[in-house]
C-alpha positions, -999 to +999 in steps of 0.1 A: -389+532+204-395+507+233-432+509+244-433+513+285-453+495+300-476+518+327-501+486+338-477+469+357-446+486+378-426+465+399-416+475+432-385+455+443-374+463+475-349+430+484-323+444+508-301+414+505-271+431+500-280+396+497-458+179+567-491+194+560-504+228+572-536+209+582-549+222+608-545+259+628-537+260+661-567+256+680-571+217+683-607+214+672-609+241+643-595+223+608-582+244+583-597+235+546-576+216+520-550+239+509-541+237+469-511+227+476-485+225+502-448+231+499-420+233+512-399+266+524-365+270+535-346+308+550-315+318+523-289+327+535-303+367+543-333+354+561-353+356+536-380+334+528-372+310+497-391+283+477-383+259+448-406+260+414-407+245+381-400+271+348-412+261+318-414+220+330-375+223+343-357+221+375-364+227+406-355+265+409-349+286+437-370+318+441-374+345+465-409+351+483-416+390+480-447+402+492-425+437+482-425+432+448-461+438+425-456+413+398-426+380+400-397+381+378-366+367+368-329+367+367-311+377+336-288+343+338-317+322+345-339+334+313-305+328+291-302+293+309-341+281+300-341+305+268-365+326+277-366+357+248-375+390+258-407+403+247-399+429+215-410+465+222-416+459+264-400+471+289-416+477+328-399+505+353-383+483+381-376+508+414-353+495+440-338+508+471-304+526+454-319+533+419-347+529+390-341+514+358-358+503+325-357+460+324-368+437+296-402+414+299-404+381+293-433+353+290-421+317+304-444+290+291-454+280+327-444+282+361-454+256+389-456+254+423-467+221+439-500+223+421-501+256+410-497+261+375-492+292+359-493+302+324-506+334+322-471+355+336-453+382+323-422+390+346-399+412+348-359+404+339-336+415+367-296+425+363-278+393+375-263+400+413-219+396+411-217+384+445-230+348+466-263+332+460-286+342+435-322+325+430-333+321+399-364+348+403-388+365+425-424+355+432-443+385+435-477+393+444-491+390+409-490+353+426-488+357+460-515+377+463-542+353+449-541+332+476-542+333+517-506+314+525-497+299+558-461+293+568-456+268+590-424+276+610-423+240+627-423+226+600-408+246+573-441+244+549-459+267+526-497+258+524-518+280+497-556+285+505-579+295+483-592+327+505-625+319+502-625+288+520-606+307+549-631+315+585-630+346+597-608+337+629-592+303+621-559+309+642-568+304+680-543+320+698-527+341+671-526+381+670-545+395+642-527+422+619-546+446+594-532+453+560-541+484+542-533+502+508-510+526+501-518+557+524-500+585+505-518+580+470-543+563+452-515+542+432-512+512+456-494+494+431-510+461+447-488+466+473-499+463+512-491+483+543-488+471+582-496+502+605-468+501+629-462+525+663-423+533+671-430+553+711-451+579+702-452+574+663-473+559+642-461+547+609-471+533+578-446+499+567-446+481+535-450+444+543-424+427+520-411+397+528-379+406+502-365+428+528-342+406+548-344+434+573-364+460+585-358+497+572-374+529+577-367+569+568-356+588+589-388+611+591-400+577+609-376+574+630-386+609+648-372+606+683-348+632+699-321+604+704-326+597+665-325+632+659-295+638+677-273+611+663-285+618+627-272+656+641-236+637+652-238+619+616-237+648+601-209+671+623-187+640+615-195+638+577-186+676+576-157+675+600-144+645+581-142+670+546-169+646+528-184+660+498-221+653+476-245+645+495-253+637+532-272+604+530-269+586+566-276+550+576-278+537+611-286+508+627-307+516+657-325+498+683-361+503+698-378+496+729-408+482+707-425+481+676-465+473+678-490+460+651-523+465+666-517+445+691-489+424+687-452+435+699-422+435+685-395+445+717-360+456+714-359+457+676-332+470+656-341+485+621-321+500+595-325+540+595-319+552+556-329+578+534-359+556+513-357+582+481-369+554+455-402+546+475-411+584+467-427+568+437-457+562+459-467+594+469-449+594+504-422+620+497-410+634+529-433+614+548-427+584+574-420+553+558-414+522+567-400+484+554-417+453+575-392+435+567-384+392+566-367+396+598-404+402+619-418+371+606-392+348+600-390+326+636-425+320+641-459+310+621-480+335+606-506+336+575-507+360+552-546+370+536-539+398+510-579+389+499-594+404+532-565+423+544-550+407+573-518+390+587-525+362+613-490+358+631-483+331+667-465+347+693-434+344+699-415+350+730-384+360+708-402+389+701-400+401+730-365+387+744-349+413+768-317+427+763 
């Protein structure tokens, strides 16, 4: 019998139904040496995407996900490198529509810039039918080792060692605080954004694999959300559907606020989140901080002290 793996579970929540950093932005403050810098580039979701070297070949594309606990890999690319599965593993890989038992593998290195890693084991995700697929997904077993700064002027990825990181090196940029997972003690290395929708305050999921922004509808708790999931439903019923009543909307908000920093007029994806129950937060408001928030602007990304340092943007708060 396959042995499970319980010490790693990957959380893979992609919704993609898919120059230097050298100095920060106050003139007179210089950021360290970074261990390397790179560059980034949007797919075609909106989701952020870099190129790395597997086992001494390519470049390949990958998929930055801050949503996912430890990086993986397509099925077709593992077959194109030859990458054997590891005998007798498996990991639990939850996504947004279902959970499912995947193979492990162990690529002889992976690169980026200067980075080299050697050390992996990733997961092996179903290859995707339709349009672009990257080769893989760099999780936070990765991610999270270093404070990263995205450059959006530039289109650059610069990875800090967090050590070497000030406590305020952004001049003029808001400050976000990241926590752990509020609803249990299994944070599964993932980190939360606390993030108030009018009178609501809710726990989101940073994840940078999200192309856009989703939350449950127990987060969405308005009357005028509670009234068109209400329509939803008379027209489900009135239309003779049968199963189960599982409603999605688009729907628009005056704001979303991180500590201090706004988000006006944003429209996020209303769904029932039943996979993320896996975390403790059954029932409860949930939220997806999606690619979409941080996409058009700067922002650094410190998973070592817990904070997100983000540049405003008047996009963020464009009228309608």
């Amino acid at each position: 019998m396959p042995r499970l793996s319980h010490l790693f579970i990957l959380l893979f929540f992609s919704t993609t139904l898919a120059g230097c950093v050298a100095t920060s932005s106050t003139e007179n403050t210089p950021l360290p040496q970074p261990v390397t810098t790179v560059p980034y580039q949007l797919g075609e979701s909106g989701v952020f995407e870099m190129d790395v070297f597997l086992n001494d070949t390519g470049p390949h594309t990958m998929l930055i996900d801050t949503g996912a606990t430890i990086s993986s890999l397509y099925s077709d690319t593992t077959r194109k490198l030859e990458i054997e599965a590891l005998t007798g593993e498996n990991i639990i890989v939850h996504g947004l529509s279902q959970s499912s038992l995947q193979p492990v593998v162990r690529p002889e290195n992976l690169r980026i810039g200067n980075i080299l890693r050697s050390d992996l084991r990733m997961a092996v995700l179903p290859q995707p039918q339709d349009g672009f697929v990257p080769a893989g997904v760099l999780g936070m077993d990765i991610l999270g080792d270093y404070t990263a700064v995205f450059d959006n002027d530039t289109k650059m990825l610069s990875f800090f060692k967090s050590e070497t990181i000030s406590d305020y090196p952004f001049g003029g940029w808001q400050q976000l605080s990241l926590s752990k997972n509020p609803y249990s003690e299994r944070d599964f290395n993932l980190f939360f954004l606390t993030v108030r929708i009018g009178n609501n305050t809710v726990p989101a999921i940073f994840d940078l694999g999200a192309s856009f922004s989703l939350m449950n509808w127990a987060a969405a708790n308005s009357p005028e959300v509670r009234l068109l999931r209400r329509q939803l439903r008379d027209q489900w019923e009135v239309n003779g559907a049968i199963g189960s009543f599982k409603p999605s909307v688009r729907v628009t908000f005056d704001f979303l606020r991180s500590n201090r920093y706004t988000w006006e007029n944003w429209t996020v994806f209303v769904t029932d989140l039943e996979p993320l129950e896996v975390m403790g937060g059954d029932g409860q408001p949930l939220m997806v901080a999606g690619a979409d928030m941080f996409r058009d602007t700067s922002f650094a990304m410190d998973f070592k002290r817990g904070l997100i340092f983000i540049k405003p943007n008047p996009a963020h708060k464009a009228a309608d």
